[in-house]
C-alpha positions as CSV (number, residue, x, y, z in Angstrom):
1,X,24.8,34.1,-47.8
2,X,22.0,31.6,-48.0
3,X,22.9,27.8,-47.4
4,X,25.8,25.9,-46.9
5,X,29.2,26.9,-47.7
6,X,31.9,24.9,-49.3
7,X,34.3,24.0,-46.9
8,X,38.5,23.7,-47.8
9,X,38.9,19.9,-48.2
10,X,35.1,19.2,-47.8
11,X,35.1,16.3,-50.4
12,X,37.1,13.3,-48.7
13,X,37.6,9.5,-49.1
14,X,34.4,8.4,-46.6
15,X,31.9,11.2,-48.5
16,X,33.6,9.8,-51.6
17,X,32.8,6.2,-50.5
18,X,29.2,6.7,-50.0
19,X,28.4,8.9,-53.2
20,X,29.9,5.9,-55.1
21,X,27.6,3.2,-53.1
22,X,24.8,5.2,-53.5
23,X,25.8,5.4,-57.6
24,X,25.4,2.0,-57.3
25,X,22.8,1.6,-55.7
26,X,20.5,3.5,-57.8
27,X,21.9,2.0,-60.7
28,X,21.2,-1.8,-59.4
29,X,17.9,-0.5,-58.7
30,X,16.9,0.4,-62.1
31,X,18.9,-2.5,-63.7
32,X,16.2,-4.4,-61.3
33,X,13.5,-2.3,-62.8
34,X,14.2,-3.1,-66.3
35,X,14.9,-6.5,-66.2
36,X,11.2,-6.7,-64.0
37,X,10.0,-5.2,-67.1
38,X,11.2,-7.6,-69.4
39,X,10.0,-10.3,-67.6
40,X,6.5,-9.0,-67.6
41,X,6.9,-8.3,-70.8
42,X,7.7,-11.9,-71.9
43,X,4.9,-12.8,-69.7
44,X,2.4,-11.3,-71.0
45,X,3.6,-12.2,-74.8
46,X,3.0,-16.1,-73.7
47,X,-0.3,-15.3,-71.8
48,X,-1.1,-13.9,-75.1
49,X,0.3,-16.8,-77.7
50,X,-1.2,-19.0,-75.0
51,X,-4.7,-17.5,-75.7
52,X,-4.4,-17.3,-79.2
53,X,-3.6,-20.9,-79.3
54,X,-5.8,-22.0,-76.9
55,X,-8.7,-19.8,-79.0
56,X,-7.6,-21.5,-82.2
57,X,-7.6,-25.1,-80.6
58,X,-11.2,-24.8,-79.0
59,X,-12.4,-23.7,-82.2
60,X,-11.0,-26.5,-84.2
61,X,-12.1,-29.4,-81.5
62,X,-14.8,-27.8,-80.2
63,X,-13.9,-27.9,-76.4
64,X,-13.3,-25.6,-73.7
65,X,-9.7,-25.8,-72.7
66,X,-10.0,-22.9,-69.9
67,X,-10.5,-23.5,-66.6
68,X,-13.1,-21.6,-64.6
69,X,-13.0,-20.8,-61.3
70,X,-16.3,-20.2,-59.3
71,X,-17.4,-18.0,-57.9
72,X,-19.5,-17.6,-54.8
């Protein structure tokens, strides 16, 4: 027989006690993952109005509200 075999009484309270940590820890992990990519997601929606805006408002005054960084 290849592998491990199933012991009598193999599944106990401490291998019980780390499956359900572990549950949990993968499951806060991709909670954290999702809400990561809601935030990005709400970032890049204002970067976006923000442009827009600031596209709309150059146009209409005639200024450049960006700022520029140089560059050496």
């Amino acid at each position: 027989m290849v592998g491990w075999v199933k012991r009598q009484g193999y599944w106990d309270h401490q291998l019980a006690h780390i499956t359900e940590k572990r549950n949990r820890q993968m499951r806060d992990a991709v909670n954290k993952a999702v809400n990561l990519a809601k935030v990005c997601r709400r970032v890049l929606t204002l970067a976006t109005r923000f442009r827009i805006w600031e596209t709309k408002a150059k146009k209409q005054s005639g200024t450049d509200l960006s700022c520029h960084v140089a560059t050496a």
